[in-house]
C-alpha positions in Angstrom: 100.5 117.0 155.2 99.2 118.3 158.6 96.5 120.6 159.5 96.8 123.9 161.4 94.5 125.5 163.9 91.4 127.4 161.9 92.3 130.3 163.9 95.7 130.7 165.5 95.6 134.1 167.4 92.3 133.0 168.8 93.8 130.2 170.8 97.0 128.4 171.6 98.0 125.8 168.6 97.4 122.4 169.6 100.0 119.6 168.9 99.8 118.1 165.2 98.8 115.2 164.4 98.5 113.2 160.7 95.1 113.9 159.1 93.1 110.5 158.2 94.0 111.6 155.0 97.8 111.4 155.9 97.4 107.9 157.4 95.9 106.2 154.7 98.1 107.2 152.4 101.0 106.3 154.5 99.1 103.1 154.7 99.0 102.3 151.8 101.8 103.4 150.7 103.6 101.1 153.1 101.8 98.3 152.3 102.4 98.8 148.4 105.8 99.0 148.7 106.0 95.7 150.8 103.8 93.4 148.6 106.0 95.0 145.3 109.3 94.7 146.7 109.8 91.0 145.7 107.6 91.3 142.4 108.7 91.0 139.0 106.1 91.3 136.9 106.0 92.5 133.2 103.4 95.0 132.5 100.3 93.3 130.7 100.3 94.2 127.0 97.2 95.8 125.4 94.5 93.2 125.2 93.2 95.3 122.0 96.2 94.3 119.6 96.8 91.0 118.2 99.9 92.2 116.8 102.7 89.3 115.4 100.2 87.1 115.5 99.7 87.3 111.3 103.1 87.4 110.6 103.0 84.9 108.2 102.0 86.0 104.5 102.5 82.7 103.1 100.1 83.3 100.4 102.0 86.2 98.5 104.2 82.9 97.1 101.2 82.8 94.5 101.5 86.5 93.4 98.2 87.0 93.2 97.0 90.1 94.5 92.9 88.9 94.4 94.0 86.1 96.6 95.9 88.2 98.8 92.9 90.6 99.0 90.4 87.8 99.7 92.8 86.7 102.8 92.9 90.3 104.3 89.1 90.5 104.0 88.6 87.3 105.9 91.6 88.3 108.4 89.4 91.1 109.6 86.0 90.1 108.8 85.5 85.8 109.9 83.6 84.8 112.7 85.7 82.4 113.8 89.2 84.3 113.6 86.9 87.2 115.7 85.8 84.7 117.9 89.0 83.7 118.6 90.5 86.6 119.6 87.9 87.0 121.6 88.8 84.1 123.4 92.5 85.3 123.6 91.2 88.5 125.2 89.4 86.0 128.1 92.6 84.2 128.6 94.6 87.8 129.0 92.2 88.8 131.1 91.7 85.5 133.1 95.5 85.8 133.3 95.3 89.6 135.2 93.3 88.2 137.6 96.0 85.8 138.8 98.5 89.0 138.5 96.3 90.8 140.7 96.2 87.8 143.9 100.0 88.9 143.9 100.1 92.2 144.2 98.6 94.0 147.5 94.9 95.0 148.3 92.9 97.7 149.5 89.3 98.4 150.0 87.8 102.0 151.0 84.5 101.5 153.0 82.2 104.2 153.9 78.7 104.1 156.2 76.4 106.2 157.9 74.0 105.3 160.7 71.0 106.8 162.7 70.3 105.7 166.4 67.3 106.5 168.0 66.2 105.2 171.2 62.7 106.3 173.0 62.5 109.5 174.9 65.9 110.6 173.4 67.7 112.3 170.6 68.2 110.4 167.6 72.1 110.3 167.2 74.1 110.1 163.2 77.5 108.3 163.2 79.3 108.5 159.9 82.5 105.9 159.3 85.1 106.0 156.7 87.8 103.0 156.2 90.8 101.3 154.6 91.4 97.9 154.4 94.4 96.8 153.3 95.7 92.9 152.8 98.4 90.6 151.1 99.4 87.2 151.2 103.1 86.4 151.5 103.5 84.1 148.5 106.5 82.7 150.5 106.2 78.8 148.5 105.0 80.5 145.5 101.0 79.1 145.2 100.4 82.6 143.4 103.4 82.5 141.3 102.5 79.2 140.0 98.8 80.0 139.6 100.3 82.8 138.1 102.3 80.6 135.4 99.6 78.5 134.7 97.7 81.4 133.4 100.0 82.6 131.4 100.7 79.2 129.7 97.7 79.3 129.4 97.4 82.9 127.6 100.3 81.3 125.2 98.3 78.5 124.5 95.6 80.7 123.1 97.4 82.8 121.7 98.7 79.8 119.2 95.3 78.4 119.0 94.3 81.7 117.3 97.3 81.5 115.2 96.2 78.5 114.3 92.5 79.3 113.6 94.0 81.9 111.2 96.2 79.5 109.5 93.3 77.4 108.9 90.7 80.3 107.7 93.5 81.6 105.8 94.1 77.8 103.7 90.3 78.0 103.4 89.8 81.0 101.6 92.7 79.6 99.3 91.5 76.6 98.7 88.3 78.2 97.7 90.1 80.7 95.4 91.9 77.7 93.9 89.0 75.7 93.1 87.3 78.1 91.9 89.7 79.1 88.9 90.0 75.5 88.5 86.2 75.5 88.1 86.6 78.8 86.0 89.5 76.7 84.0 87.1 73.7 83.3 84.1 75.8 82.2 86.4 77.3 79.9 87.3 74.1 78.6 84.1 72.8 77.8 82.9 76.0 76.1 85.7 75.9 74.1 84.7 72.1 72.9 81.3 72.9 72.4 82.2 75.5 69.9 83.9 73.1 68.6 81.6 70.1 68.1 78.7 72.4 67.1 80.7 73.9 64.2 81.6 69.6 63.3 77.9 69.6 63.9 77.5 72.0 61.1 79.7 70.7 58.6 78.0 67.2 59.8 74.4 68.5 58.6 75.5 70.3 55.5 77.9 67.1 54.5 74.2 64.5 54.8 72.0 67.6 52.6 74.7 66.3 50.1 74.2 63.3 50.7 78.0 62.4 51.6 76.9 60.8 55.3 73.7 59.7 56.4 71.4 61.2 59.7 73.4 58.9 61.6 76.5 61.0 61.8 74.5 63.7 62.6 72.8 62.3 65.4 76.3 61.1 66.7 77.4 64.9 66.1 74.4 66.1 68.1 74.8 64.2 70.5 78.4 64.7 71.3 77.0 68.4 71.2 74.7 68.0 74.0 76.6 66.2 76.4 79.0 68.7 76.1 76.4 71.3 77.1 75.0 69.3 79.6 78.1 69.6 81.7 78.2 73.2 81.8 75.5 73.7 84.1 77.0 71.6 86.6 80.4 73.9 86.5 78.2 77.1 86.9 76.2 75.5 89.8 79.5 74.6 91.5 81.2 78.1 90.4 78.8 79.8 92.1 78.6 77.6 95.3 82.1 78.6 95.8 81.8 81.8 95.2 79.4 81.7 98.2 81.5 79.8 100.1 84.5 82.3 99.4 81.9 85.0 100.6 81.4 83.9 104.0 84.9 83.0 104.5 85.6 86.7 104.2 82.2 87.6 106.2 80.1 88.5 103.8 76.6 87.6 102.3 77.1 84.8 99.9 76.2 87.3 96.7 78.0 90.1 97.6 81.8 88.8 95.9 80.1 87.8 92.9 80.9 91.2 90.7 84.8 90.6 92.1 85.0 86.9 90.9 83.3 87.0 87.6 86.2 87.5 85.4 88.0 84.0 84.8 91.0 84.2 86.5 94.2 82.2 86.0 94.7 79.4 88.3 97.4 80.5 90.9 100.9 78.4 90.9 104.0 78.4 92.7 107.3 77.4 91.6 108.3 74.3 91.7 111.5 74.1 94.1 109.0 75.9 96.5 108.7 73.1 98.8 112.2 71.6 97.6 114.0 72.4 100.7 112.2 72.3 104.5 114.4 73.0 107.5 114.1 70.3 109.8 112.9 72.3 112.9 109.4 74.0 111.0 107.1 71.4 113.0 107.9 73.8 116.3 106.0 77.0 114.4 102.6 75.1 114.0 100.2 76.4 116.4 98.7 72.9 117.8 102.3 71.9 118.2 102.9 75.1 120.5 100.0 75.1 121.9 101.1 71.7 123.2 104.1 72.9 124.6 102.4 75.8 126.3 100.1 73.4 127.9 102.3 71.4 129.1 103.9 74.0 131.1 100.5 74.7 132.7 100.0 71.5 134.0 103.9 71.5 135.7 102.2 75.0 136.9 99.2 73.4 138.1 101.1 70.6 139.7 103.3 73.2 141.9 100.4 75.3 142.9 98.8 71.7 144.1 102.3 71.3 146.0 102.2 74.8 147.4 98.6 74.5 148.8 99.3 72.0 150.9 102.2 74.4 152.6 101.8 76.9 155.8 100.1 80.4 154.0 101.3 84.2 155.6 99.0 87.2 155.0 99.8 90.9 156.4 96.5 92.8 157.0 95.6 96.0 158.3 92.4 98.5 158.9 92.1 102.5 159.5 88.7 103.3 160.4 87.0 107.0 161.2 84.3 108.0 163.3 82.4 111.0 164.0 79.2 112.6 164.4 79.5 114.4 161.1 80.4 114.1 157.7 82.9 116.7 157.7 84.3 115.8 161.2 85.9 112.5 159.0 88.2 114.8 157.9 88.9 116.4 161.4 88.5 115.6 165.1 87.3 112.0 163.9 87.5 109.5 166.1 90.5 106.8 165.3 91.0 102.7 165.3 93.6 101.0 163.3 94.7 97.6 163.4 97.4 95.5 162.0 97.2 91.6 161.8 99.5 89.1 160.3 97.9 85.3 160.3 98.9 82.1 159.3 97.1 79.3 158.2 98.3 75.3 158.3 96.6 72.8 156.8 96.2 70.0 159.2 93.2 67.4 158.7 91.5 68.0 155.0 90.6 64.5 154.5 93.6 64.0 152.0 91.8 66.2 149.4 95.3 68.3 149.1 96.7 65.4 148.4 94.5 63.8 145.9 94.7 67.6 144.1 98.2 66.5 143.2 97.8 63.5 142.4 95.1 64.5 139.7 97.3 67.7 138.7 99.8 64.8 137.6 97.5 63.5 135.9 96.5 66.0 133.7 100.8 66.6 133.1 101.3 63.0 132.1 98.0 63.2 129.7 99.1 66.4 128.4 102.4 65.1 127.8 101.1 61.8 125.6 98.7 64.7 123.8 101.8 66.6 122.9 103.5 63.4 121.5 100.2 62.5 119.5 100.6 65.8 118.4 104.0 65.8 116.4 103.5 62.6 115.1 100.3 63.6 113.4 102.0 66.6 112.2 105.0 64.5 111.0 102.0 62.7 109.4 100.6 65.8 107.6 104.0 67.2 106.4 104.7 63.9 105.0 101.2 63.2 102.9 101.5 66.7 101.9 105.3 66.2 100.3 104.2 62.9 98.8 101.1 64.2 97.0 102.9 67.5 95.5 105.5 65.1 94.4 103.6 62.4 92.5 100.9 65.5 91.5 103.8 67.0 89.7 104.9 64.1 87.7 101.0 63.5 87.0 101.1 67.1 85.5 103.5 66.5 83.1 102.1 63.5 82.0 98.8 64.7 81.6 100.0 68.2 79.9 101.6 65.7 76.9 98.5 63.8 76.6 96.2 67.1 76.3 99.1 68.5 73.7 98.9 65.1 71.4 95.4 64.9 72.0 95.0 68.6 70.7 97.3 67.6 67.7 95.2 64.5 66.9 91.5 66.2 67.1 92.9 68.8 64.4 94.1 66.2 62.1 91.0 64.0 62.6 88.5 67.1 61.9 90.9 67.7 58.9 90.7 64.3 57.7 87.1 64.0 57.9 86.3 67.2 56.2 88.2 65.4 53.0 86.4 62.3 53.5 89.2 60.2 54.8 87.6 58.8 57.7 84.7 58.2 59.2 82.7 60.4 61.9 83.4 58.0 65.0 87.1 58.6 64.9 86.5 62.5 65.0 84.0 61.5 68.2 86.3 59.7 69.9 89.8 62.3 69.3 87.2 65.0 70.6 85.9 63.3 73.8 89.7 62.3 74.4 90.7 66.2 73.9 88.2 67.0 76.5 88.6 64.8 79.2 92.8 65.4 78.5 92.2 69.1 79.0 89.7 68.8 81.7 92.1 66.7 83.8 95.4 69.1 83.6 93.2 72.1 84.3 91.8 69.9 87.4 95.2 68.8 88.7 96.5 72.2 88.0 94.0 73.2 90.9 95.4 69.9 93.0 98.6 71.1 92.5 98.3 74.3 94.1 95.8 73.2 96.5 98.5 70.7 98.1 100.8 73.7 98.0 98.7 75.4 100.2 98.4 71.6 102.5 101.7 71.7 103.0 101.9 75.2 104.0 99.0 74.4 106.5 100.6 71.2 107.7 104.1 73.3 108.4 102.5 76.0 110.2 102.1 78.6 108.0 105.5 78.4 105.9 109.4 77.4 106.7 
């Protein structure tokens, strides 16, 4: 682009010469192309989208499509999965600032300036300029501040992985505990029923005088005990339900109308967790997270390495001058200047030094954290396989005993109703059918709640 004479028949055309316009773009332009010549640098994603990071949908194992809708409330709704991600968005962003101290930079400046002086005119100067500067990452300081930051953008990244793992287990274990609650309240209602109607036939069989008060205190007593524990399940019911409600960031009453019903405690089957490949430890977040880390300090420790090394920088300024704001853009006056410096550290008191030395620090403590880190997650996986398997051969034990204990309450109610036995034997079959039934429906819960353990301790599935 070059400008012509305002009037060409008027005058003869003067020679041509680039507007400031011209030169800064050719300016910049130049130096653009120089500091992005030996760049490769992926484009940084959108720091609005978490996507991949809820791949996982571990809990559709339990077919239960409350659960499932409870998860995907809390997926969008918890504080602490939000303020997660918004501490993935500060490492993204903290990571574009080190992208940016690669790439070229320019500054536009702009000033205007009044002189007056006694017994003279005052005088208006108006300046326009480009700055323009980059640092020849020639040992790669930038590139390695660069990797560090992006480790370090990885390493969030898994840590809010992990945080939704963990929110994700929590609203299950909630769910599961509180249709194990549901389970047990159902239980004891059931036996109360029961015992009042004994309590009933107990009453009318001492107005004929076949027992005395005695069984009927023992009846009503049995009754009230009974009772006695169900507000104790309620209390806890709703406590959970509260608890459930926050985990999906809510108020704590505002899930109560969707949890009411008594729901079915959820189950998976049984060969679920049969079969684990051996490499599942490397998808748990704390375990890449690790990993990621450990990368950042072998980042850190080069860009200690490269600071202590000779540092190039190209430079260069365009400035305008004139006497009015429109004269910038023609008949300005012109100064441009290019520099290119370098910079040797000679005497810094060995603090370059001792920067590496503590950069290897933090690699070989980040390398024993890593190592502390499988081995508690061989730890997990292993307490989790344990307790599903021994849980599972408790459940079967404990579902015969309810089943002979339901068989011998019937025939003991039967047997004292024709006078064959006393009242304490129909006690005692009915405490034992309670606390039979109370303790499948409660490892039931256990069961699927160390399903969900092991899920947790794997990473979210395998």
């Amino acid at each position: 682009m070059f400008l012509r004479p305002k009037h060409p028949l008027s005058r003869p055309t003067p020679a041509r010469r680039p507007t400031p316009l011209a030169c800064i773009m050719a300016l910049s332009l130049g130096l653009l192309l120089g500091g992005c010549a030996n760049l490769n640098i992926e484009e940084t994603p959108d720091a609005n989208t978490f996507q991949g990071l809820t791949e996982a949908t571990w809990w559709r194992d339990f077919h239960d499509p409350l659960l499932t809708e409870l998860i995907t409330r809390a997926m969008r709704a918890n504080p602490t999965i939000l303020s997660s991600q918004a501490a993935l968005l500060q490492a993204r962003a903290l990571r574009d600032v080190k992208l940016a101290a690669t790439r070229p930079n320019l500054t536009v400046s702009g000033s205007a300036q009044r002189n007056t002086s006694d017994g003279a005119e005052s005088s208006v100067n108006f300046r326009g300029g480009l700055d323009a500067s980059w640092e020849l990452d020639v040992f790669g300081a930038n590139r390695s501040a660069l990797a560090n930051s992006e480790a370090d953008l990885q390493a969030a990244k898994a840590s809010l992985r992990d945080v939704q793992l963990s929110m994700t287990a929590e609203v299950a274990l909630a769910y599961i505990q509180l249709c194990g609650l549901q389970a047990q309240l159902g239980i004891a209602q059931h036996n109360l029923s029961s015992q009042q109607e004994t309590l009933q036939i107990t009453q009318w069989r001492a107005q004929a005088g076949l027992v005395t008060s005695l069984e009927v205190e023992q009846a009503q007593t049995a009754v009230s005990q009974t009772a006695a524990q169900l507000p104790a399940l309620q209390s806890s019911l709703a406590k959970t339900r509260h608890s459930l409600a926050v985990l999906t960031g809510q108020r704590p009453h505002e899930l109560d109308t969707l949890l009411t019903a008594t729901l079915p405690i959820p189950q998976v089957a049984a060969q679920a967790a049969d079969v684990i490949p051996a490499d599942s430890l490397r998808q748990r977040a704390d375990v890449r997270a690790a990993e990621e880390r450990i990368t950042a300090a072998l980042a850190a420790v080069d860009a200690a390495e490269a600071a202590r090394l000779p540092k190039f920088k190209l430079g260069g300024s365009l400035g305008l001058t004139a006497l009015t704001l429109a004269g910038l853009n023609n008949g300005a006056a012109v100064a441009t200047q290019i520099l290119a410096s370098m910079s040797v550290p000679i005497l810094d008191g060995g603090a370059a030094k001792a920067q590496v030395r503590a950069q290897e620090a933090v690699l070989a403590q980040t390398r024993a954290t890593y190592q502390n880190t499988l081995l508690t997650a061989l730890k997990e996986v292993e307490d989790a396989l344990i307790a599903l398997q021994h849980d599972r051969e408790r459940l079967r034990h404990l579902q015969q005993a309810a089943s002979a204990a339901d068989n011998a309450a019937l025939l003991a109610q039967n047997r004292y109703n024709s006078g064959l036995i006393d009242f304490q034997t129909v006690l005692q079959t009915q405490r034992t059918l309670l606390g039979a039934q109370d303790s499948v429906a409660s490892l039931q819960a256990d069961l699927s709640s160390g399903h969900v353990r092991l899920i947790k301790a794997m990473g979210g599935g395998w």
